[in-house]
Biotite code that builds the C-alpha atoms (Angstrom):
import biotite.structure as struc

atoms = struc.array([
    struc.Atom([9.181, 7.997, 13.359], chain_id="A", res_id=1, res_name="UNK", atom_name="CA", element="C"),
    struc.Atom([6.903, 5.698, 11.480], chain_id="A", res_id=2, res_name="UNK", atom_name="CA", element="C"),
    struc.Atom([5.273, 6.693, 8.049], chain_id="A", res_id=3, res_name="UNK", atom_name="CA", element="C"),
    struc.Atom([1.912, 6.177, 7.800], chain_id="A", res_id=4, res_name="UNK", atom_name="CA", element="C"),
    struc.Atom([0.961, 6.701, 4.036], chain_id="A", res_id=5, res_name="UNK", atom_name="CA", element="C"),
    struc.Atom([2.078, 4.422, 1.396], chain_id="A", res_id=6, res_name="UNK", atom_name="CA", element="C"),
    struc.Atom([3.473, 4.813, -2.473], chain_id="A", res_id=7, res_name="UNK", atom_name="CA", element="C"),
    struc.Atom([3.550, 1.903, -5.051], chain_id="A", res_id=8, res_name="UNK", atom_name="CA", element="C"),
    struc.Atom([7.520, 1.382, -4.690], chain_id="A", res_id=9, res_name="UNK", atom_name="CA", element="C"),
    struc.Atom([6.739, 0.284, -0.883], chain_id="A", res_id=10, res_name="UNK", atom_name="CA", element="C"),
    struc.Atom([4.157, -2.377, -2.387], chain_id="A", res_id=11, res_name="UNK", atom_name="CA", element="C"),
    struc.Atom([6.897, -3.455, -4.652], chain_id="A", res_id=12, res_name="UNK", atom_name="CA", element="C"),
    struc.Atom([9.095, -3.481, -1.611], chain_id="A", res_id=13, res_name="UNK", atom_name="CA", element="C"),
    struc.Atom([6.694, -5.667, 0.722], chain_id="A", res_id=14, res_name="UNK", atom_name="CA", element="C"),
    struc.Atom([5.311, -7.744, -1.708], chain_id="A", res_id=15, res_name="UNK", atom_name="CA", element="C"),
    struc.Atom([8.405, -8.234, -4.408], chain_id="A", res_id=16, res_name="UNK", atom_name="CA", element="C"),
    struc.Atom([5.815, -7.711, -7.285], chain_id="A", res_id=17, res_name="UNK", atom_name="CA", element="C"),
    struc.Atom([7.145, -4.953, -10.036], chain_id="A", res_id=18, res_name="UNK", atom_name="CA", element="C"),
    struc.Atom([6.685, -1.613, -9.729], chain_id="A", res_id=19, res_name="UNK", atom_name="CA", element="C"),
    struc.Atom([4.114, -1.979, -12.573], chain_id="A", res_id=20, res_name="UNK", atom_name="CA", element="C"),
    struc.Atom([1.776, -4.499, -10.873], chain_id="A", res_id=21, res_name="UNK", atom_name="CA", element="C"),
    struc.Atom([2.676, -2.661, -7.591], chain_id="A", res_id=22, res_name="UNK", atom_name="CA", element="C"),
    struc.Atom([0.618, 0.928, -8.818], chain_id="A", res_id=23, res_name="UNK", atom_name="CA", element="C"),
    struc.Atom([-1.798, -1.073, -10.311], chain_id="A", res_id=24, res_name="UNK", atom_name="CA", element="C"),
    struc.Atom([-2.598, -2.655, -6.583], chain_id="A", res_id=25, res_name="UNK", atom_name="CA", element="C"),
    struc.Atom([-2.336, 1.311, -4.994], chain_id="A", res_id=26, res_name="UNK", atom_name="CA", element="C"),
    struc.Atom([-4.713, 2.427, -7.824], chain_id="A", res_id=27, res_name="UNK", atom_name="CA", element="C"),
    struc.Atom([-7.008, -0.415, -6.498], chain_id="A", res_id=28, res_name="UNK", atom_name="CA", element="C"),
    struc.Atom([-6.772, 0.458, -3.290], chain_id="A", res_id=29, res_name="UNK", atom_name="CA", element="C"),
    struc.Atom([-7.862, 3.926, -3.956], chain_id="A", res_id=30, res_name="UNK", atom_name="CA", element="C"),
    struc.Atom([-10.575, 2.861, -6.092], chain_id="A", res_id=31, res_name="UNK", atom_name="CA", element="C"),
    struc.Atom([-12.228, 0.599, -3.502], chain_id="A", res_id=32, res_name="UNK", atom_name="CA", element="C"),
    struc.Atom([-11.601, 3.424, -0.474], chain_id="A", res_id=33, res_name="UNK", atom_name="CA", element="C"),
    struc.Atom([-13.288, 6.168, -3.286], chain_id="A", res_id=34, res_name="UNK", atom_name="CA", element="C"),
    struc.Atom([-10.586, 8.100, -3.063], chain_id="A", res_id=35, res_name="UNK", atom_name="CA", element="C"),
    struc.Atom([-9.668, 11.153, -5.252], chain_id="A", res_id=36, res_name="UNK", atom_name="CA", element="C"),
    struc.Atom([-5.793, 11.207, -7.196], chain_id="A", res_id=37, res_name="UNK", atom_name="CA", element="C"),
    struc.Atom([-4.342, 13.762, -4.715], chain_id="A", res_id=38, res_name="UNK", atom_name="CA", element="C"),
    struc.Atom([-4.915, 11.055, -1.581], chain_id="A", res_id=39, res_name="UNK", atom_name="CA", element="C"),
    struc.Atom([-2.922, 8.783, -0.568], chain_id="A", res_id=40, res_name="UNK", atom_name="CA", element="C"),
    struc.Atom([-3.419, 5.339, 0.892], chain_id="A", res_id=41, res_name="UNK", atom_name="CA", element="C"),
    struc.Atom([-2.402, 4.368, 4.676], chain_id="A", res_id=42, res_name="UNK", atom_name="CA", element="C"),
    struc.Atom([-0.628, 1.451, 5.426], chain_id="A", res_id=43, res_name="UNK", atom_name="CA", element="C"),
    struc.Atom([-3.524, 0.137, 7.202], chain_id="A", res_id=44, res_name="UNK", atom_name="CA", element="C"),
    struc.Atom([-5.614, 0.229, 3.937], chain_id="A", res_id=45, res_name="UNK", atom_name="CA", element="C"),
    struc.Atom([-3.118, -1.602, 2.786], chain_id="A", res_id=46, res_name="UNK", atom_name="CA", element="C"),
    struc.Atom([-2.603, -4.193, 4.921], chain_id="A", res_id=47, res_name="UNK", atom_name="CA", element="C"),
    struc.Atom([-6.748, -4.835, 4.947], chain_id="A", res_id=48, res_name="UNK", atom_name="CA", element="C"),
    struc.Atom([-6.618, -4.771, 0.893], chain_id="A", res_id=49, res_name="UNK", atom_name="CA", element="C"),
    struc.Atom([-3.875, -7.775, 0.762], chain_id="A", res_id=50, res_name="UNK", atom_name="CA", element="C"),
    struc.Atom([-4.200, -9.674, 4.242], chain_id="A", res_id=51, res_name="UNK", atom_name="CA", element="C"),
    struc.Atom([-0.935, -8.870, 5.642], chain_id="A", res_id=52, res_name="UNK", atom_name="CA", element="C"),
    struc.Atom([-0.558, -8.488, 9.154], chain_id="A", res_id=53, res_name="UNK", atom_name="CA", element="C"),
    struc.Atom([0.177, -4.853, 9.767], chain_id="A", res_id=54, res_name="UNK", atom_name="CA", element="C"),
    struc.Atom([2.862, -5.796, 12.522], chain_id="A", res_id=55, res_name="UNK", atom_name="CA", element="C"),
    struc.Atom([4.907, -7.625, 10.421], chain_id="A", res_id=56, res_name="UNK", atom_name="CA", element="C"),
    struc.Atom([4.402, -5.189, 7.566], chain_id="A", res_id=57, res_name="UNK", atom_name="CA", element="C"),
    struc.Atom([5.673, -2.293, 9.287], chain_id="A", res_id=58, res_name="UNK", atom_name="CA", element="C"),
    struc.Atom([8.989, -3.778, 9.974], chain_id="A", res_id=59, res_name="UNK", atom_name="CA", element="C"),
    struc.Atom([9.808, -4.458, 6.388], chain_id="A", res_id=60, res_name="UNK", atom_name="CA", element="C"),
    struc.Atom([9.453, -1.038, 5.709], chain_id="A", res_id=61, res_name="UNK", atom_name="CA", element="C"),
])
């Protein structure tokens, strides 16, 4: 079963920035997509926020 939402240690995960840097790229994910604290961002989101191909992304996870 594949997870669709995303947390800052899986952007530290697929991109090997810190886990610092990493919530600071979720926060601007949610910022841009208006959403409120209690959402959460999709994989999809993002994949469109950084440029990665969503194929490839998936697998690392």
């Amino acid at each position: 079963m594949n997870r669709i939402c995303i947390y800052p240690k899986d952007i530290a995960r697929i991109t090997g920035k810190s886990y610092r840097q990493s919530l600071r790229i979720h926060n601007n994910i949610k910022k841009k997509h208006n959403k409120e604290p209690h959402q959460l961002i999709t994989l999809d989101e993002l994949c469109q926020y950084l440029g990665l191909d969503n194929d490839q992304t998936r697998k690392s996870l």
